[in-house]
C-alpha positions as MATLAB code, in Angstrom:
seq = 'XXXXXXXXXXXXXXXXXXXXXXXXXXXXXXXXXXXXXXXXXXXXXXXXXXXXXXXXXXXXXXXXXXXXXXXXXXXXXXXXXXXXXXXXXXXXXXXXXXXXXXXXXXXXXXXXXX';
ca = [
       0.000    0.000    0.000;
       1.146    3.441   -0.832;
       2.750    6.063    2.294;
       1.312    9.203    0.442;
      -1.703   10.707   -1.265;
      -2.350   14.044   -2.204;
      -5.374   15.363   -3.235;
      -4.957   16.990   -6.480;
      -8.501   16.760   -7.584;
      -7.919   16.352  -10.695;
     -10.269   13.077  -11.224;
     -12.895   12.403  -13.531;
     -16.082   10.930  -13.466;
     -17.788   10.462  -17.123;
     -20.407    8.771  -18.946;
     -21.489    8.932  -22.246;
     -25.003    9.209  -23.776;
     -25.352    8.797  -27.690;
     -28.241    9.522  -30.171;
     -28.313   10.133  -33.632;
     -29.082   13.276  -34.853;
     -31.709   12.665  -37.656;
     -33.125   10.580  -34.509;
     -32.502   12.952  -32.239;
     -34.064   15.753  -34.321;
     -37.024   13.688  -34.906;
     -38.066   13.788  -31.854;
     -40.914   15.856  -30.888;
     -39.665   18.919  -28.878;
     -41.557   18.214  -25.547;
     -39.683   14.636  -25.771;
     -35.793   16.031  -26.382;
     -36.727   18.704  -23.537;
     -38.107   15.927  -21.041;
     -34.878   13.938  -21.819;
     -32.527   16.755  -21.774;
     -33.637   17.585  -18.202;
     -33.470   13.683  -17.320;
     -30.043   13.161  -18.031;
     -29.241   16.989  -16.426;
     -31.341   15.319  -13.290;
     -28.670   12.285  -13.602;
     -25.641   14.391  -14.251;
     -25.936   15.581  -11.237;
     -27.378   12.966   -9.088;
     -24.216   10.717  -10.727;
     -21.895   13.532   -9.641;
     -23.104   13.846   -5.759;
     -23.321   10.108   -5.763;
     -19.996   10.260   -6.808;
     -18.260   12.762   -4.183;
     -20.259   11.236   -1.330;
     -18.570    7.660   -1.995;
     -15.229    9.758   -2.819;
     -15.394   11.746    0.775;
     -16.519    7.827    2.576;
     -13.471    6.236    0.228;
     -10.759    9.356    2.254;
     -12.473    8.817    5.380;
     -11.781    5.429    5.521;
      -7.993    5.989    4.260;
      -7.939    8.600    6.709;
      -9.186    6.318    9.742;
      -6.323    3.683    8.881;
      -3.789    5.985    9.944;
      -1.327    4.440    7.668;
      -1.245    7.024    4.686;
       0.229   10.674    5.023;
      -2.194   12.656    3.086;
      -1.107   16.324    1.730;
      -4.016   18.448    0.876;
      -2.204   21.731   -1.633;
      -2.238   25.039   -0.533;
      -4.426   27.275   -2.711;
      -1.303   28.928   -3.999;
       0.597   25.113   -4.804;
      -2.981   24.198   -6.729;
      -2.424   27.006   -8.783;
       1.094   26.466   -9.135;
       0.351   23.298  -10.634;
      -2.786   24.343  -13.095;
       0.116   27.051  -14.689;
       2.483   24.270  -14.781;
       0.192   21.681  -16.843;
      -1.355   24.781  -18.989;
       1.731   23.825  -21.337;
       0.406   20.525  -21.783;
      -3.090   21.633  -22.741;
      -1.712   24.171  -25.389;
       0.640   21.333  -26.509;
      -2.754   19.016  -27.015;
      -5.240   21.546  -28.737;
      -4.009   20.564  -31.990;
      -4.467   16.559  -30.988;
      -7.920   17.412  -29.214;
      -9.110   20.325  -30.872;
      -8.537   23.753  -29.647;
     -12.461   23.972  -29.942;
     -12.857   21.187  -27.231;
     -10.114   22.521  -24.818;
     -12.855   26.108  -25.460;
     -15.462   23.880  -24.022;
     -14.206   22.303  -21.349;
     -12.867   25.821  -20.099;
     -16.475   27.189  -20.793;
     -17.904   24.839  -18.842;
     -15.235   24.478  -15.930;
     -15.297   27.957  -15.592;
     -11.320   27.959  -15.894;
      -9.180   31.121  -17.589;
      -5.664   29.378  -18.388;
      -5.692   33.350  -19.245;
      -5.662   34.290  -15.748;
      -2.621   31.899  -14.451;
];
């Protein structure tokens, strides 16, 4: 078993959900609007599901007493998002720069403001 964690946060949950478009845009609009909010309604459900087993999985690591866990300062965290900025302008061309726009977008992160 490992010594050390640190909690980088910096993990991923995902899932997928597919449909055709001519499909998708055959649906009648009260039907793509009832769906949309169903999978919005199990985004997040998914996502608190997911940080309430996450906090249980640390306490338990915690309670062991046989792992050193480091928790960043605000200013290391920060440190570290300038540092691996390089690696997301080094991918845009692999992922799409239009993707990387997204994620930011929706993350609500400025690699501008590093």
């Amino acid at each position: 078993m490992q010594k050390y964690l640190t909690l980088t946060n910096h993990t991923y949950h995902g899932y997928v959900v597919i449909a055709n478009k001519k499909f998708w845009d055959g649906l009648p609009p009260n039907i793509r609007q009832a769906l949309t909010g169903a999978l919005k309604e199990t985004t997040a459900y998914f996502y608190a599901m997911a940080k309430q087993e996450d906090d249980e999985a640390l306490e338990a690591v915690r309670k062991t007493g046989r792992m050193q866990i480091y928790q960043p300062t605000p200013q290391e965290a920060q440190e570290w998002r300038k540092a691996f900025s390089k690696v997301h302008r080094e991918m845009d061309g692999r992922v799409g720069k239009e993707l990387l726009e997204s994620i930011y977008k929706e993350t609500g992160f400025d690699p501008g403001k590093l």
